[in-house]
N, C-alpha and C positions, 0 to 999 in steps of 0.2 A: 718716457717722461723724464725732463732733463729733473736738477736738483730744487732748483727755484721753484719750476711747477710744483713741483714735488709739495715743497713746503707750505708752499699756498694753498694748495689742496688741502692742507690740517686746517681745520677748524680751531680759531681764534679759540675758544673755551674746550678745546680738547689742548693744546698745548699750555690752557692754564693747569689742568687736571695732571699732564706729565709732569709740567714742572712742582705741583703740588707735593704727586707723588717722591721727584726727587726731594723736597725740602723733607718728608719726613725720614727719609733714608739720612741725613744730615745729623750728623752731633747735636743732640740736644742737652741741654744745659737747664736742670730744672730749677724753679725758682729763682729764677734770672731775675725775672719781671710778675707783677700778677697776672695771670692768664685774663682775667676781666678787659685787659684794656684791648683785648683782643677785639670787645664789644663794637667797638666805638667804630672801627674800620670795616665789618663787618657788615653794620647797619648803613653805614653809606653807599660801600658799594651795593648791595643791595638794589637802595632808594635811587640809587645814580643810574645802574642799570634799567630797574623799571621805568623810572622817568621815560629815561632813553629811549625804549622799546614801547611805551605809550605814543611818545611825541613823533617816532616813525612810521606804528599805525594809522596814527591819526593825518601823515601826511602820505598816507598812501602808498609807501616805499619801502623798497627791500630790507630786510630786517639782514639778508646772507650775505656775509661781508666776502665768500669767495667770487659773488658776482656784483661788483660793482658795476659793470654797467648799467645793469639791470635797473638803476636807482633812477625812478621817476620825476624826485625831483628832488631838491640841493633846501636840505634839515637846517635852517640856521635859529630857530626857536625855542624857549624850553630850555635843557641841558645844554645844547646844542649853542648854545651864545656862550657857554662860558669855556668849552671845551670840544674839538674840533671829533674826538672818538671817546664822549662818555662810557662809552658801555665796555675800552680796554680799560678804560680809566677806574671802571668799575671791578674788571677782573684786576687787575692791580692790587686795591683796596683789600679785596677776597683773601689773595697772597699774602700780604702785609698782616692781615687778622690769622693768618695761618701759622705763617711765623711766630705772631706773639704769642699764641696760644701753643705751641707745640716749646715756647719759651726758648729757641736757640738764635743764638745770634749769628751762626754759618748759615743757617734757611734764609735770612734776608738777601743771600745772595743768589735765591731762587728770584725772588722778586727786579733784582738788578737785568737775568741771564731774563726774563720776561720782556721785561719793557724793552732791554735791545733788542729782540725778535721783533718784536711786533713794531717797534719805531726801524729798523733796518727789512724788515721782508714784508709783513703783512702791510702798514699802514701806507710805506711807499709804495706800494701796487696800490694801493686803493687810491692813493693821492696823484698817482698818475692816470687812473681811470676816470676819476674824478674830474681830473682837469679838461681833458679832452673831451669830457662829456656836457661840462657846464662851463669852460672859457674862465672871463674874465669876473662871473661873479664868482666864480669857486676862487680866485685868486685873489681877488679881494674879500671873500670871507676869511683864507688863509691869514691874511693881512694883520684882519680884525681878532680873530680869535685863536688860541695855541691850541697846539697839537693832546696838550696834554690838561693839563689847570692853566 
């Protein structure tokens, strides 16, 4: 298995949980911030994720982001019109509350080393499975809607 499979093979919400793990290994800094405002990021991702995993039930479609082909049919409703992967969008969020709440301002760079993964390995494989599977509507939903918010 070369390095790329490799990595594709990790599950999107297992590399949030590594990189969780590394933020709390991280210098923390207490009473930086109030941990409350940890809230706030917390409950969206959440709501963001759910939506997300509601709105891909309900169209019949793979929930396993290592098998994109597998995707029946091309999500642009719901979450999914504002935000082209709610549900990293949502482990994102998860990170972001994680950091606040563990109060260090070096853990935010857990959140950064995230989102490159998953914008560099995980979402461009899926954006290339995607296109070859759905054409010129996946290219023009890209068009209409970002990758991220």
């Amino acid at each position: 298995m070369n390095k790329a499979r490799f990595l594709l093979w990790l599950p999107p919400p297992a590399i949030a949980v590594l990189v969780a793990g590394l933020m709390w290994l991280l210098p923390q800094e207490h009473d930086f911030w109030p941990r409350w405002l940890a809230v706030g990021p917390l409950l969206a991702g959440i709501g963001i994720m759910l939506m997300a995993a509601v709105t891909m039930s309900r169209a019949n479609t793979t929930l396993l982001p290592f098998t994109p082909e597998r995707t029946s049919s091309l999500v642009t409703t719901g979450v999914f019109a504002y935000s082209r992967n709610p549900i990293y969008l949502g482990d994102a969020l998860l990170l972001l509350a994680w950091a606040l709440w563990l109060q260090s301002v070096p853990a935010l760079l857990g959140l950064v080393v995230f989102v490159a993964y998953m914008n560099r390995v995980q979402i461009a494989a899926e954006e290339r499975a995607l296109s070859l599977r759905f054409g010129s509507s996946y290219t023009d939903y890209c068009a209409r809607v970002r990758r991220w918010l």
